[in-house]
C-alpha positions in Angstrom: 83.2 29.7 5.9 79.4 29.3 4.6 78.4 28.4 1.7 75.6 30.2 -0.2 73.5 28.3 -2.2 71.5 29.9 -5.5 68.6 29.6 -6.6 68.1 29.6 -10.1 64.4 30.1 -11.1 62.8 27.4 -13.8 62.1 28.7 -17.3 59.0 30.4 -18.1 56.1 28.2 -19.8 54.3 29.8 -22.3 50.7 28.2 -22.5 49.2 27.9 -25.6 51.9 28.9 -28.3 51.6 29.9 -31.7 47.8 28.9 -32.3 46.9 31.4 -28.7 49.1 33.8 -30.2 47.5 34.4 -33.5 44.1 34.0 -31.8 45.0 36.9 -29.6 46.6 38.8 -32.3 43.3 38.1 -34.5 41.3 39.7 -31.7 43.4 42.6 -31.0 43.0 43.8 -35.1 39.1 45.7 -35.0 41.7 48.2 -32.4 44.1 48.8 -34.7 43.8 52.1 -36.4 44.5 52.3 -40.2 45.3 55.5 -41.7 42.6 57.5 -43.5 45.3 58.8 -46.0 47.6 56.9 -48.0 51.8 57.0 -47.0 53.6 60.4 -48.1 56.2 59.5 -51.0 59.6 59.4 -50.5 61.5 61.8 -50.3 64.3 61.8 -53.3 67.5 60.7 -51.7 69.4 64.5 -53.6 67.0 66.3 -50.3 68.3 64.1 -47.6 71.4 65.7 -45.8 73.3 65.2 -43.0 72.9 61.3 -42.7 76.0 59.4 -41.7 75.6 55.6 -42.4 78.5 53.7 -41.4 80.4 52.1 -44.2 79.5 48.1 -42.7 75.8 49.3 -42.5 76.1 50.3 -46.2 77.7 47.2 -47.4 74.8 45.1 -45.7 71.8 46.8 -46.7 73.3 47.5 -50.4 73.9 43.0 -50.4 70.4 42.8 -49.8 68.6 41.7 -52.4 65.2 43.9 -52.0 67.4 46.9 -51.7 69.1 46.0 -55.3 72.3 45.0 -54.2 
C-alpha cells in the first residue's frame, strides 16, 4: 500500500498590518460617495408587517443596551 503524503500550505503573511491598512483605507475615502440627501426616517414600527423575528433573536437584541433592553 502507498502512502500519500499532504501538503499543507503555510499561513498567509499580511505585510504591513494595521498602520498599511488605515493608510489604504485613508486613500480610498475622496471615492466614496456621500449622499446628497439626508437618511429617510423610520418608519413607525405600527406600519411594519409581516416580519417574523425569532424569539432568541429578540431576546438578544432587546439585552442590548443601545436597543434599551
Amino acid at each position: 500500500m502507498q502512502k500519500h503524503s499532504v501538503t499543507v500550505p503555510a499561513p498567509v503573511e499580511l505585510d504591513g498590518g494595521l498602520e498599511e491598512l488605515r493608510g489604504d483605507c485613508a486613500r480610498m475615502v475622496p471615492h466614496w460617495a456621500v449622499p446628497a440627501t439626508a437618511a429617510p426616517a423610520p418608519v413607525p414600527a405600527s406600519l411594519i408587517h409581516g416580519v417574523t423575528v425569532p424569539s432568541a433573536s429578540a431576546r438578544l437584541v432587546g439585552g442590548m443596551s443601545e436597543y434599551g433592553g
